[in-house]
C-alpha positions as CSV (number, residue, x, y, z in Angstrom):
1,X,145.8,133.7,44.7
2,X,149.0,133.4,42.9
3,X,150.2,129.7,44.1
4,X,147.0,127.8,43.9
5,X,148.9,124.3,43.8
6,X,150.9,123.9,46.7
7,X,149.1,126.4,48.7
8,X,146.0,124.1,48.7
9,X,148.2,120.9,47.9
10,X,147.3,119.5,51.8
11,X,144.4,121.1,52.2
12,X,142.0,118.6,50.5
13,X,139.3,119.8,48.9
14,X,141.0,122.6,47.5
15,X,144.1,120.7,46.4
16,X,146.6,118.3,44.5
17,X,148.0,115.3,45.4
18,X,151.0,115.0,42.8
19,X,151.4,115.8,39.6
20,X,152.7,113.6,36.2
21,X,156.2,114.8,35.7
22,X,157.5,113.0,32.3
23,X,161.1,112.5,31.6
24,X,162.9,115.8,30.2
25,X,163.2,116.3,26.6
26,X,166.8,116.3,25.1
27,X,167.4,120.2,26.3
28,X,168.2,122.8,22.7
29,X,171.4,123.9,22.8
30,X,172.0,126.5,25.6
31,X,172.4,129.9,24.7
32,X,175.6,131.6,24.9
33,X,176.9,132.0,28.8
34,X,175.7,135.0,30.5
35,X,177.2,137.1,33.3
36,X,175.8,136.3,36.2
37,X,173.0,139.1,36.8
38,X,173.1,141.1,40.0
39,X,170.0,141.0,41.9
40,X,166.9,142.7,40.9
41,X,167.2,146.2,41.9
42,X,165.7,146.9,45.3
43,X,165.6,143.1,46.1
44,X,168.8,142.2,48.1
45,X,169.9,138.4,48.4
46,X,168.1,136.9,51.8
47,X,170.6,136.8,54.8
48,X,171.6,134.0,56.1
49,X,169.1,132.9,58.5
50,X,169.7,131.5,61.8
51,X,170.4,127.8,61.7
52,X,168.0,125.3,62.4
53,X,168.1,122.4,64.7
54,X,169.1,119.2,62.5
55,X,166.1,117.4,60.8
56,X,165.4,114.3,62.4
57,X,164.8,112.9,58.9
58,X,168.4,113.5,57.6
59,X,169.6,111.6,60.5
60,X,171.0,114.5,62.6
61,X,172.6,116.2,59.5
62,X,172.6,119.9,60.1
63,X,171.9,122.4,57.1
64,X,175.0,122.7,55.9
65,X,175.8,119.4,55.8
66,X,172.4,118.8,54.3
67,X,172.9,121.5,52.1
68,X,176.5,120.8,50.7
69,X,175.3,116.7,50.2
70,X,172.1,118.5,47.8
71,X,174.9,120.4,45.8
72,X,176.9,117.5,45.0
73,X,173.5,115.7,44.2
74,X,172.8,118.3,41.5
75,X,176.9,118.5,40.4
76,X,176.1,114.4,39.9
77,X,172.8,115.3,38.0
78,X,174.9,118.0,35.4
79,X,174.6,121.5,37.4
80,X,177.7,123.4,36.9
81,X,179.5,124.9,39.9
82,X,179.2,128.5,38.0
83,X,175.3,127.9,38.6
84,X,176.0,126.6,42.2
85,X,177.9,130.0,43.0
86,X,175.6,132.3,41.5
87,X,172.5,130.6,43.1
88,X,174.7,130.6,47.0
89,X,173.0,134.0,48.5
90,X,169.6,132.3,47.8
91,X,170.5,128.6,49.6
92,X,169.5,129.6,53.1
93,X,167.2,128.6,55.2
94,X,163.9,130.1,56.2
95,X,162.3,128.8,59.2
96,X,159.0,131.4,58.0
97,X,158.8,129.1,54.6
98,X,158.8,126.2,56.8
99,X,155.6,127.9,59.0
100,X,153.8,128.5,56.0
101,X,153.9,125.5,54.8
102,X,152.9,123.5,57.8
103,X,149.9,126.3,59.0
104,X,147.9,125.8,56.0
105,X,144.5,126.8,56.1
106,X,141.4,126.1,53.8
107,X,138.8,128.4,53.9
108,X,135.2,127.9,53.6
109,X,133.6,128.4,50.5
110,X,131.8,126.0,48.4
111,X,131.7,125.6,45.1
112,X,129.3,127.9,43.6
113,X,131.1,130.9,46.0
114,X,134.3,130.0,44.4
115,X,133.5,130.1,41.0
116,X,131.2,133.5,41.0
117,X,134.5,134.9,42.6
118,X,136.8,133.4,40.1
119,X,134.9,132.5,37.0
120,X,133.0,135.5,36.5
121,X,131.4,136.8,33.5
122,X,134.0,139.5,33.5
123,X,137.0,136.9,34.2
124,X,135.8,135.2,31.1
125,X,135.5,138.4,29.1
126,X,139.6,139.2,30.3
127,X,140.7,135.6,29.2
128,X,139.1,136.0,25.9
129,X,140.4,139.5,25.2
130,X,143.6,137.8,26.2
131,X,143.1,135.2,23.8
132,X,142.8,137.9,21.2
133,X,146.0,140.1,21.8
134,X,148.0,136.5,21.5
135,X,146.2,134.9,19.0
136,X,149.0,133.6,17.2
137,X,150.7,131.8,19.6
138,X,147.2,130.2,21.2
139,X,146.5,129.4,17.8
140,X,150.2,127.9,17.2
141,X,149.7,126.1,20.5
142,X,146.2,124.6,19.6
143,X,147.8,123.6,16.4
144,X,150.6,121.9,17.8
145,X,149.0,120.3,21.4
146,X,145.6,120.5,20.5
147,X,144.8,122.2,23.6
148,X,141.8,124.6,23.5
149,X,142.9,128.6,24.2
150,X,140.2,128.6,26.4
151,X,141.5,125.5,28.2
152,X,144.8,127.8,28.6
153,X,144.1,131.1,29.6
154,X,141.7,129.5,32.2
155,X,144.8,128.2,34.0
156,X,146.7,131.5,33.2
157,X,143.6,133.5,34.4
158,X,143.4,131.1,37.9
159,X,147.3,130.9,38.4
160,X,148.2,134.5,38.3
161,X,145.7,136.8,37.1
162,X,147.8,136.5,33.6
163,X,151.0,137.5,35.3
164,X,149.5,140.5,37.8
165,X,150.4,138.1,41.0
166,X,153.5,136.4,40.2
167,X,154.4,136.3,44.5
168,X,157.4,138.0,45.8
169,X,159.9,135.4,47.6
170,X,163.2,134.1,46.1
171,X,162.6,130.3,44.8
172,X,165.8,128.9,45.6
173,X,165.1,130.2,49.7
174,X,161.7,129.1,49.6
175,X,162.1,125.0,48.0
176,X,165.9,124.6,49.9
177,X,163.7,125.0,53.3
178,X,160.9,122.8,52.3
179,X,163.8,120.1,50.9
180,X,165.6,120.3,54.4
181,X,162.3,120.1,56.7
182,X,161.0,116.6,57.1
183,X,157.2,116.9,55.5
184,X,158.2,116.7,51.9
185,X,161.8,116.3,51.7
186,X,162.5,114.4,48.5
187,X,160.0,115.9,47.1
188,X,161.5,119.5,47.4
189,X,165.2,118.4,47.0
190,X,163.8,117.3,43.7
191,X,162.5,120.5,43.0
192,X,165.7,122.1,44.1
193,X,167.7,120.8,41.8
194,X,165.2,121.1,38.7
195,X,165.0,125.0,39.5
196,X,169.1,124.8,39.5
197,X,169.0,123.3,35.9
198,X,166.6,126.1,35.2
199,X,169.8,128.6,35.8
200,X,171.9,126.2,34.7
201,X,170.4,125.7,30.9
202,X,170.3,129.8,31.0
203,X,166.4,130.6,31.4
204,X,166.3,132.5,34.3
205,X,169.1,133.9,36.6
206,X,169.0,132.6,40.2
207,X,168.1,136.7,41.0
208,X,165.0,136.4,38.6
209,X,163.4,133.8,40.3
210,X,160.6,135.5,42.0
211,X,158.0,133.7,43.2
212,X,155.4,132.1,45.6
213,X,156.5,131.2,49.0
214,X,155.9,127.5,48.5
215,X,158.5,127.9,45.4
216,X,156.2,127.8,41.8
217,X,157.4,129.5,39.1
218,X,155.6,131.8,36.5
219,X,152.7,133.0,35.0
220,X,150.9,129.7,35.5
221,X,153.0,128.4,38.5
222,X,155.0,125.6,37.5
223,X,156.7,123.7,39.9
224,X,160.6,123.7,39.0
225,X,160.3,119.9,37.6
226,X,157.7,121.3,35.1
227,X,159.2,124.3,34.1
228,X,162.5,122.6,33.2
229,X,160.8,119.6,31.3
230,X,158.0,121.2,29.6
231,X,159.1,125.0,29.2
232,X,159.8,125.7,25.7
233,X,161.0,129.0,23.7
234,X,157.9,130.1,21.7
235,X,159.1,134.1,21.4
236,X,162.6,132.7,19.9
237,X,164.9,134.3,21.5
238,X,166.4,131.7,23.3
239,X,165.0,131.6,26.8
240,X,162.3,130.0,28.3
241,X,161.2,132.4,30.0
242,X,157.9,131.8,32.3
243,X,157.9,135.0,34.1
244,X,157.7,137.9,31.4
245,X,157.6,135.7,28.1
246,X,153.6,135.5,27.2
247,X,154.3,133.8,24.4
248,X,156.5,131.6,26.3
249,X,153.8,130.7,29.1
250,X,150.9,129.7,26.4
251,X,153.5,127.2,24.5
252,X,154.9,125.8,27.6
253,X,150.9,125.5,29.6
254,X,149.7,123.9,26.6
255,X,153.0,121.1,26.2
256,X,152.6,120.4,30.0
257,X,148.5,119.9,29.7
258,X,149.4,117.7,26.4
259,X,151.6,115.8,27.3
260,X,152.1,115.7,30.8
261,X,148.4,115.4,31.7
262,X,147.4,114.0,28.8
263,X,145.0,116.0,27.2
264,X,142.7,114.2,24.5
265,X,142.5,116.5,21.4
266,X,139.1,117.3,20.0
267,X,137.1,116.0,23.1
268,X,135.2,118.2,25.7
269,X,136.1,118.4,29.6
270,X,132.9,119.4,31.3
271,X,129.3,120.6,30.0
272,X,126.9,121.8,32.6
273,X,123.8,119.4,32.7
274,X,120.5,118.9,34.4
275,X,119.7,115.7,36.8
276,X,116.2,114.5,37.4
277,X,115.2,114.1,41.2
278,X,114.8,110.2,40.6
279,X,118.6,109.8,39.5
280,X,120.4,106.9,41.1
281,X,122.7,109.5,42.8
282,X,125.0,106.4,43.7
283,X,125.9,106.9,40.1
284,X,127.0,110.0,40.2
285,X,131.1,110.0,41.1
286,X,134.2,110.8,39.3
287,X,134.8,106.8,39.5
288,X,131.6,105.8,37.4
289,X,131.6,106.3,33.3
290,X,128.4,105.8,31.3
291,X,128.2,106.7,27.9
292,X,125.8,109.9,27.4
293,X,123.6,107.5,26.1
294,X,122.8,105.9,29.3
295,X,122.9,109.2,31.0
296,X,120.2,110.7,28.4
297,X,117.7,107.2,29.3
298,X,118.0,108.4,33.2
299,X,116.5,111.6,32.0
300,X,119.8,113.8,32.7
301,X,119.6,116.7,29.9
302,X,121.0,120.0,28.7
303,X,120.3,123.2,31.4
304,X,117.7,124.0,29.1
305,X,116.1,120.7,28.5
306,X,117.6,119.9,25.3
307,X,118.7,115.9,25.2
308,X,122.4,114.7,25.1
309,X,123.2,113.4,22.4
310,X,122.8,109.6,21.8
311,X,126.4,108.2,21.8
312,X,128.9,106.1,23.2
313,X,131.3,108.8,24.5
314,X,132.0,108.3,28.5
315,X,131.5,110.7,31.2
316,X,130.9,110.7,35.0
317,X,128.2,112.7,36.8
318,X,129.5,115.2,38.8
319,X,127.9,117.1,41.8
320,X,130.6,119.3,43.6
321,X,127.6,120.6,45.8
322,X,125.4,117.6,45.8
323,X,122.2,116.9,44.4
324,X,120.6,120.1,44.6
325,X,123.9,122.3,43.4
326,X,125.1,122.7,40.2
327,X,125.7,119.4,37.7
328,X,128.2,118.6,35.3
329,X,129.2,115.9,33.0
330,X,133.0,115.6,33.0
331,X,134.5,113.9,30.3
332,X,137.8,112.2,30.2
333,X,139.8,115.3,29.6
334,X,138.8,116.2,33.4
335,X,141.4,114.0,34.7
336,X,143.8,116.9,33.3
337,X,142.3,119.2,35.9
338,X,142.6,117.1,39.1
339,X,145.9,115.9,38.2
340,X,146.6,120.1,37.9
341,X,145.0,120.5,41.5
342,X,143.0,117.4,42.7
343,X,140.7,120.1,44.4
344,X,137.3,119.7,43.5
345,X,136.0,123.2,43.9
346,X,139.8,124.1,42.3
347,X,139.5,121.5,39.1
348,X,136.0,122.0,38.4
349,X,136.2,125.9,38.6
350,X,139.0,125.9,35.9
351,X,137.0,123.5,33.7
352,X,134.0,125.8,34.1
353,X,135.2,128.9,33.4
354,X,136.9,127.5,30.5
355,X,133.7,126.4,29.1
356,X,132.9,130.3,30.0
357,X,136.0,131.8,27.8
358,X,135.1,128.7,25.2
359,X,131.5,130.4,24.8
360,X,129.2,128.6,27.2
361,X,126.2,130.0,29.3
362,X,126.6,130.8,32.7
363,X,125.4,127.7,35.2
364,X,122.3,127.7,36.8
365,X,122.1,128.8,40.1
366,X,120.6,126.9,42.9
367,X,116.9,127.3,43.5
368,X,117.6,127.5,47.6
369,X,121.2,127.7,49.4
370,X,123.1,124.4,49.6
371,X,123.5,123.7,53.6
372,X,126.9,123.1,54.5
373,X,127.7,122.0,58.1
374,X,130.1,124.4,59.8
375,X,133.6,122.7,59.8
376,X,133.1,121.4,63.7
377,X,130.4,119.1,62.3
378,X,132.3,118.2,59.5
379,X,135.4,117.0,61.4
380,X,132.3,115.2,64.1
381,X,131.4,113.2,60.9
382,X,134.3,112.2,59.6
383,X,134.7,110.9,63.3
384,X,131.7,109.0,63.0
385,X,133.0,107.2,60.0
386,X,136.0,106.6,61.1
387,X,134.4,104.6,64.2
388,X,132.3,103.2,61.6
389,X,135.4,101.8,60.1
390,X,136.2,103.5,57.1
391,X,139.1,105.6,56.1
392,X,138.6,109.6,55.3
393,X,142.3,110.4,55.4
394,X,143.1,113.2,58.3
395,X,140.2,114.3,60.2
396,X,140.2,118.1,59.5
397,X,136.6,119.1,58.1
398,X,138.1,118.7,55.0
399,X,136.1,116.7,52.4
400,X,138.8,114.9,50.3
401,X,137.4,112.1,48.0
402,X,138.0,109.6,50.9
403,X,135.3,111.3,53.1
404,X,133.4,111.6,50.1
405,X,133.5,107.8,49.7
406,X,132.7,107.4,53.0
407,X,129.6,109.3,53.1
408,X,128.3,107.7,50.0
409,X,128.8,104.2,51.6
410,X,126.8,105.8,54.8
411,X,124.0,107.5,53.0
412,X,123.6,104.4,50.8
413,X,123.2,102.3,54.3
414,X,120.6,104.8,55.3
415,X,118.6,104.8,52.2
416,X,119.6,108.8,51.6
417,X,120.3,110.0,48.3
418,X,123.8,108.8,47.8
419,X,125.4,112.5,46.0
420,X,128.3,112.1,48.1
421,X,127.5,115.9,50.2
422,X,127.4,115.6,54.3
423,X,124.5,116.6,55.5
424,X,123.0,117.6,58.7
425,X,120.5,114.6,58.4
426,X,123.4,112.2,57.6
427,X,125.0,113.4,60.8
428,X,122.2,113.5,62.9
429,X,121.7,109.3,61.5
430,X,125.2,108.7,62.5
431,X,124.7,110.0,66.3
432,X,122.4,107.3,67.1
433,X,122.6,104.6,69.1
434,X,125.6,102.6,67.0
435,X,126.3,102.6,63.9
436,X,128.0,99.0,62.4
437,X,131.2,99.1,61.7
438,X,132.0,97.8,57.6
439,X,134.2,95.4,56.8
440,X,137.6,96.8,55.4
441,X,136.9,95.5,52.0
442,X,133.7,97.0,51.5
443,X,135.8,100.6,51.5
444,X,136.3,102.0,48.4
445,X,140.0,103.3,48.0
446,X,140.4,106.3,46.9
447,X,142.7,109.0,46.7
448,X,142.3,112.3,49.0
């Protein structure tokens, strides 16, 4: 699954809301102007396809119009028109981008199903032999960011299979369409115009850019703002080059988790735990930090029974499955992962099969199957709590952090163990008779 963040980016819980894009660094000096390249052999420039009825949201402009106010956008922004020209054959419209993007689907799976898929023993054995065959340039990269190489090729590994799954659709087709549709407009006219500088500063050729249909770019699927402000040229040969450059991809992952998520050198991101069955599970969220101390007096320990260690240093209690699924203390440098994909069973995957690559044990495994209500039930609670007054974002079985929120706040009123995961017993609670509504206040914002 080559284009985890926009693919799941509104599908909830397996995706991102937005992502921290910093303001570009002075660009080096641009190589030496290149001919533009033909197309890649085999891979013709998409025909013009049929024009589309004007976007209600551009006030009736058509695509062309639409299209030629975008290029003079990026002319005012510093695109040259040699770059405009060579990138033409791939500023058409595609009506099937457009599809995709609005017949998003989530599947099923929960956490622990995710992870065995995608954070297998033998994933974490390819990310570390990885790690091996580049060793100097993860090793350059730790220096420099002070990102972890496990931290690294676990995106790399997630993203693309380390370059095996790269997509197949031209960029330029694929982000112009989502720029003229109405859904996320400014967004993708943005992005546009970063993947024109892209050409323009002489990284990649408009033929080269190959990707996935929602328009992300390399080995570990930047959007086009992230490529052109946190690419940089670790081979040396004057390209950043995202799609064939490994060297490249580790330099340029670990600047954007540095410095445009933040990452806090030295510290950990998640450790696999154990929580007593007297926890106060309304303490365990995302939203509440306790030092380990604390945690280690409410009798949370190591998998094995070994105590945390008696400090200061903050972390939340997190159940992706609930009370009787896997447990995890996740430290500040887990905000790096949902700011890469705000998907729970996304963000926590990555950070545990990091851990994996980084030399961890595998997590324990459930002692019975976690229920999890079929989606029909899902989308009848978040119903319920809607009528009970709070917000849980769209009502599509989806279990974003606002219907997490919401069924906290409903298991607490109940007197269930408030882990945040919708059970049949909370559902079957929220059928009766009534169920009084909360005052707005009381809700907990939060984002989905």
């Amino acid at each position: 699954m080559p284009f985890f963040r926009l693919l799941l980016a509104a599908a909830a819980s397996l995706s991102l809301s937005s992502l921290a894009i910093a303001q570009p660094a002075p660009a080096p000096t641009r190589p030496a102007p290149r001919p533009v390249a033909a197309p890649v052999p085999g891979q013709q420039p998409p025909a013009v396809a049929r024009a589309p009825r004007a976007a209600a949201c551009h006030n009736g402009l058509s695509f062309d119009r639409f299209l030629a106010d975008l290029k003079q956008q990026a002319i005012a922004e510093g695109v040259s028109q040699r770059t405009l020209a060579e990138a033409a054959p791939y500023l058409v419209y595609d009506q099937s981008i457009v599809n995709r993007d609005r017949g998003q689907r989530v599947f099923g799976q929960v956490f622990t199903e995710f992870a065995r898929n995608r954070a297998s023993d033998g994933a974490a054995k390819n990310a570390q032999a990885r790690i091996r065959v580049h060793a100097a340039a993860f090793n350059r990269a730790e220096k420099e960011y002070g990102v972890p190489p496990a931290v690294i090729a676990a995106f790399w590994g997630l993203e693309s299979s380390f370059g095996a799954e790269l997509g197949n659709l031209h960029t330029l087709r694929s982000l112009v369409s989502l720029a003229y549709d109405c859904r996320r407009s400014e967004m993708f006219s943005k992005e546009t115009i970063a993947a024109l500088k892209i050409i323009d500063r002489g990284d990649l050729t408009a033929s080269e850019m190959i990707g996935a249909w929602a328009g992300e770019l390399g080995q570990t699927q930047f959007l086009a703002t992230h490529y052109f402000n946190y690419a940089v040229d670790y081979d040396g040969d004057g390209r950043r080059n995202l799609l064939r450059s490994a060297s490249d991809v580790i330099g340029s992952t670990a600047n954007y988790i540095a410095n445009g998520l933040k990452w806090r050198r030295g510290e950990p991101w998640l450790q696999e735990v154990r929580a007593p069955q007297n926890f106060p599970w309304e303490q365990a969220d995302l939203t509440t930090k306790l030092p380990r101390a604390k945690f280690a007096q409410l009798g949370v320990t190591y998998p094995d029974g070994r105590p945390l260690p008696n400090d200061d240093l903050p972390a939340s209690l997190l159940l992706p499955m609930g009370r009787t699924g896997p447990a995890f203390l996740a430290y500040a440098n887990f905000a790096a992962y949902t700011e890469w994909n705000n998907s729970l069973i996304y963000s926590t995957t990555a950070a545990y099969l990091a851990s994996r690559i980084a030399g961890a044990a595998p997590m324990r495994q459930p002692s019975a199957p976690v229920a999890q209500l079929p989606l029909n039930e899902l989308k009848e609670l978040q119903q319920l709590l809607v009528r009970a007054g709070y917000n849980v974002g769209k009502v599509d079985g989806i279990m974003g952090q606002l219907s997490r929120t919401a069924v906290k706040a409903m298991q607490i009123k109940y007197g269930l163990p408030a882990d945040s995961w919708p059970t049949a017993e909370l559902l079957a609670r929220m059928r009766g008779p009534s169920v009084q509504a909360q005052p707005a206040g009381l809700v907990m914002p939060a984002a989905r």
